[in-house]
C-alpha positions in Angstrom: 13.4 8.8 19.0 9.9 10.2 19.9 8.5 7.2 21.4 4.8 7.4 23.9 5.8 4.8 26.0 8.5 5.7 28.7 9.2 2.3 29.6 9.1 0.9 26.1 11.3 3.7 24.8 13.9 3.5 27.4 14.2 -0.2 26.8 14.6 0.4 22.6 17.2 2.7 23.9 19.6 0.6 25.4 19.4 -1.9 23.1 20.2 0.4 20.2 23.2 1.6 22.2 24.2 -1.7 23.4 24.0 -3.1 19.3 25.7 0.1 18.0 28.2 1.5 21.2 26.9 4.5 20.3 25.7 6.3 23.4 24.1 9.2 21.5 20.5 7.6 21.4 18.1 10.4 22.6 14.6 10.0 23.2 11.5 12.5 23.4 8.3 11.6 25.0 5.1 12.2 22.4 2.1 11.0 21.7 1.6 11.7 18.0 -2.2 11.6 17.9 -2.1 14.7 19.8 -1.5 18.4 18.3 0.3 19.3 21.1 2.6 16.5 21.9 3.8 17.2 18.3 4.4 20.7 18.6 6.1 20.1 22.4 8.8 17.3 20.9 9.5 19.8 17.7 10.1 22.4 20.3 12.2 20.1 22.0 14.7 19.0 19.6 14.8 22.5 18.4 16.5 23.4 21.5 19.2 20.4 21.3 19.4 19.8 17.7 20.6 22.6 14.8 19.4 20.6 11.6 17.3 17.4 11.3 18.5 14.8 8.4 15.7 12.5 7.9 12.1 12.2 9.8 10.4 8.7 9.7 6.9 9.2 10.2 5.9 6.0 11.8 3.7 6.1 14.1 0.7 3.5 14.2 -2.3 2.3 15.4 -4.8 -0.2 14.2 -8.1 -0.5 16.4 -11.4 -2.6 16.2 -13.2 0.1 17.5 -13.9 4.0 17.1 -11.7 5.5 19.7 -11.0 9.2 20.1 -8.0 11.2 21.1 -8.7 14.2 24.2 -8.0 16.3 21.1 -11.7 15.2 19.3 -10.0 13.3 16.6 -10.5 9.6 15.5 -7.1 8.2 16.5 -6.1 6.2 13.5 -6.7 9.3 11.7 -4.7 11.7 13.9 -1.7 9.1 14.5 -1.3 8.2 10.9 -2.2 11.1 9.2 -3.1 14.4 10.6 -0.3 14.6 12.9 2.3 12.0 12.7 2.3 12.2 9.2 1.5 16.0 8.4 1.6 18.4 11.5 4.9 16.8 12.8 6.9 17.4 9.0 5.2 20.4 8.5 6.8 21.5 12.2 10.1 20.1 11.4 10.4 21.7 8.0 12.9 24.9 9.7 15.2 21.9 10.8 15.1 20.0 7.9 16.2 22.6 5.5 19.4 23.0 7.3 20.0 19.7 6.7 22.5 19.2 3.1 20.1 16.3 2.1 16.7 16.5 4.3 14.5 13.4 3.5 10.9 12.6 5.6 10.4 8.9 5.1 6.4 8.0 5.0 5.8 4.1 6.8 2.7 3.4 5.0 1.6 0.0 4.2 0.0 -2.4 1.7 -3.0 -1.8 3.2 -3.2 1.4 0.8 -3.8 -0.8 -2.1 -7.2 -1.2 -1.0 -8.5 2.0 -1.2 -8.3 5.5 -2.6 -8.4 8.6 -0.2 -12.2 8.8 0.4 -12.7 12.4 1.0 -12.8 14.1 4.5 -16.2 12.6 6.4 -15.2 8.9 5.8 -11.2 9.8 5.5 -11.4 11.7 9.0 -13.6 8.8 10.9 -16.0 11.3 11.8 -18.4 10.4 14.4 -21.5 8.8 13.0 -20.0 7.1 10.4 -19.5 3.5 10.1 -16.4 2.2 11.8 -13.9 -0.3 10.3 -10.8 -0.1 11.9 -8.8 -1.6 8.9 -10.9 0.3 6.9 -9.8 3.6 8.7 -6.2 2.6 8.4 -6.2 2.1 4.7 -7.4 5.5 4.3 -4.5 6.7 6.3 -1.8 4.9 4.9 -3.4 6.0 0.9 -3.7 9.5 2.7 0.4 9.0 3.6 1.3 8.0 -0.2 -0.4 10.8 -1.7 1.2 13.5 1.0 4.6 11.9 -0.2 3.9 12.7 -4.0 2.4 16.0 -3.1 5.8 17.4 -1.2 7.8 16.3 -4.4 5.6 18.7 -7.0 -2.6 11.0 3.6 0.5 9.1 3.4 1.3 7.8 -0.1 -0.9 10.8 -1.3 0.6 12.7 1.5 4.2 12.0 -0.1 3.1 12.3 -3.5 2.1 15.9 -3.5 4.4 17.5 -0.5 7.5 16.3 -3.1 6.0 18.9 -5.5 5.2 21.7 -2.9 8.5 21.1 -0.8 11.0 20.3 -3.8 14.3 21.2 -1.2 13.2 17.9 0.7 13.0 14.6 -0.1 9.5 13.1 0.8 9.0 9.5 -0.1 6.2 6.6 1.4 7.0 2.8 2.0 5.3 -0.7 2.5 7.9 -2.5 5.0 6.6 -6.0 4.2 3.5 -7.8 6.8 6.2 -7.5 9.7 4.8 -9.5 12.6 4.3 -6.9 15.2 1.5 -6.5 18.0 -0.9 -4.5 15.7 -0.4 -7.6 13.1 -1.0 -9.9 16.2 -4.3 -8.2 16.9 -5.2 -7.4 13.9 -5.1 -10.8 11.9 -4.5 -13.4 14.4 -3.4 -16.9 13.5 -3.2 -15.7 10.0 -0.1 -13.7 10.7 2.1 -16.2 9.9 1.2 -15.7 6.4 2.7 -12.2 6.5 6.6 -12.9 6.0 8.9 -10.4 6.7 10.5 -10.0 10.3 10.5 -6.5 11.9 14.1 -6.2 11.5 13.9 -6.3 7.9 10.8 -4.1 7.5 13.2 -1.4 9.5 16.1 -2.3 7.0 14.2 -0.8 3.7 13.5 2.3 6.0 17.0 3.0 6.6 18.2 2.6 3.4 15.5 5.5 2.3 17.1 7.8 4.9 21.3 6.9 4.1 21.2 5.9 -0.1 22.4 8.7 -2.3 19.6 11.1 -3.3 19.7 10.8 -7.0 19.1 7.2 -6.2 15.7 7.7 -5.0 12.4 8.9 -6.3 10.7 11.7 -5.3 7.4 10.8 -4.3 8.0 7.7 -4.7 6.6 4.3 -2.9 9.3 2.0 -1.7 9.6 -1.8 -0.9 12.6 -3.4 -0.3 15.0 -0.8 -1.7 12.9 -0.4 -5.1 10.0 1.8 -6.3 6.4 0.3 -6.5 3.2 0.6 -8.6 1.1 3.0 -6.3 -2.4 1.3 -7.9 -2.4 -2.8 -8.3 -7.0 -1.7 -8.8 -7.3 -3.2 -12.5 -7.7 -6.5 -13.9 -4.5 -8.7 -13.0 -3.5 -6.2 -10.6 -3.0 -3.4 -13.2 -2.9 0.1 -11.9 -6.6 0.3 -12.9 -8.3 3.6 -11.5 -10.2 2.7 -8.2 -7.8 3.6 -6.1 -6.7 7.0 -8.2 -7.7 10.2 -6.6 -8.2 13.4 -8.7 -5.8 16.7 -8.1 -9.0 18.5 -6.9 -9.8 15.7 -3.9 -5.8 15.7 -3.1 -6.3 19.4 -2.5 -9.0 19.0 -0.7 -7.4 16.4 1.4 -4.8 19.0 2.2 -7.3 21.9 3.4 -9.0 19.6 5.5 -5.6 18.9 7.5 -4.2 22.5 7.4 -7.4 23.3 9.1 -7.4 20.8 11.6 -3.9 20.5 11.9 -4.3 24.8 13.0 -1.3 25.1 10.0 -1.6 28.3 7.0 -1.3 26.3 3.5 1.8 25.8 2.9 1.3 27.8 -0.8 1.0 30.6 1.6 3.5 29.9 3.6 5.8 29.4 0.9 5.0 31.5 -1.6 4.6 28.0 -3.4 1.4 27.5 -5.9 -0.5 23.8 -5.4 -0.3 21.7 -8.4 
């Protein structure tokens, strides 16, 4: 588990272990907003681990207010995108192909649905742009979806278009439900209890992604509850309309902004693999 809080951490730990009697629960300490937290906990389970089977990018954060990391970058951004969602695979990538059936696992959110990937100023959080902190986590979690498809051929974009540049692994993004958690708390208040699911089964549609049989699952694809979804609800009677749709050109340019932030070569030139 990379987990930030020590104390937290140690006490998901046990209780894992004391569920499960399996004592082989490791944890390593990271903040993934930060660059080098990222590349320090790669490094680390490098040096313990020969092969990695599935990465769940989930790191989160919902804020009110603009707040940035000591690296300069708007922390919803960094922890959901940048690094938790692209740095961190991108570093894991020598692990995960010697895995026999490597899979990275995207925890995005409905909150995608109500936006498209806005290009880098607003995207990013830039200073001197207007805040809105569920704003800036929308952008994210479309930014995740679209990283997903791109691997198969930010983080529904994210998964969309590594899944093309990275065919050996399986990227795909998820919505785990409203679970009530302390971002939820915060975020929405009293109306949380309109936002069903319980953590427990959010987590379950996770861990399915990361054991089912491969040719079960889509590459690219956007999961709730075991089953592929509409990536765009934008149109009239929640058709997939085109609002939310980003073009091939502003996915590409989504992923040379976080190559160059990120400090990472393109991956086409890493891999010898064209961008579609």
């Amino acid at each position: 588990m990379l987990c930030r809080s020590k104390e937290r951490a140690a006490a998901a730990r046990d209780e894992i272990v004391g569920e499960t009697s399996n004592p082989n629960v490791h944890v390593i300490l990271a903040d993934l907003s930060l660059r080098s937290d990222c590349r320090r906990a790669i490094g680390e389970l490098a040096a313990h681990a020969s092969r990695l089977d599935c990465l769940v990018c989930n790191a989160g954060v919902l804020l009110n207010e603009r707040t940035e990391t000591a690296e300069g970058h708007e922390v919803t951004f960094a922890t959901h995108l940048l690094c938790g969602s692209y740095l961190l695979p991108r570093l894991a990538l020598p692990l995960l192909r010697k895995a026999a059936d490597p899979r990275v696992v995207f925890v995005s959110s409905g909150g995608m649905y109500n936006t498209r990937w806005p290009g880098a100023e607003r995207g990013s959080c830039s200073a001197g742009q207007p805040y809105n902190g569920q704003l800036a986590y929308a952008y994210a979690k479309r930014g995740q979806a679209l990283l997903a498809e791109a691997h198969a051929c930010e983080q529904v974009l994210l998964a969309e278009r590594l899944s093309k540049l990275l065919p050996a692994v399986t990227f795909v993004s998820c919505h785990p439900g409203w679970a009530d958690t302390p971002a939820v708390e915060a975020a929405y208040g009293a109306a949380k209890r309109l936002l069903a699911p319980m953590r427990r089964q959010g987590a379950e549609g996770i861990a399915w992604l990361a054991v089912c049989p491969r040719d079960e699952l889509e590459p690219g694809g956007f999961y709730l509850d075991r089953r592929p979804q509409a990536k765009h609800m934008a149109g009239p009677f929640f058709s997939e309309g085109s609002f939310t749709k980003n073009s091939e050109e502003e996915v590409g340019a989504m992923l040379r902004l976080l190559d160059g932030l990120a400090g990472l070569e393109p991956l086409g030139a890493v891999d010898g693999l064209s961008r579609c």
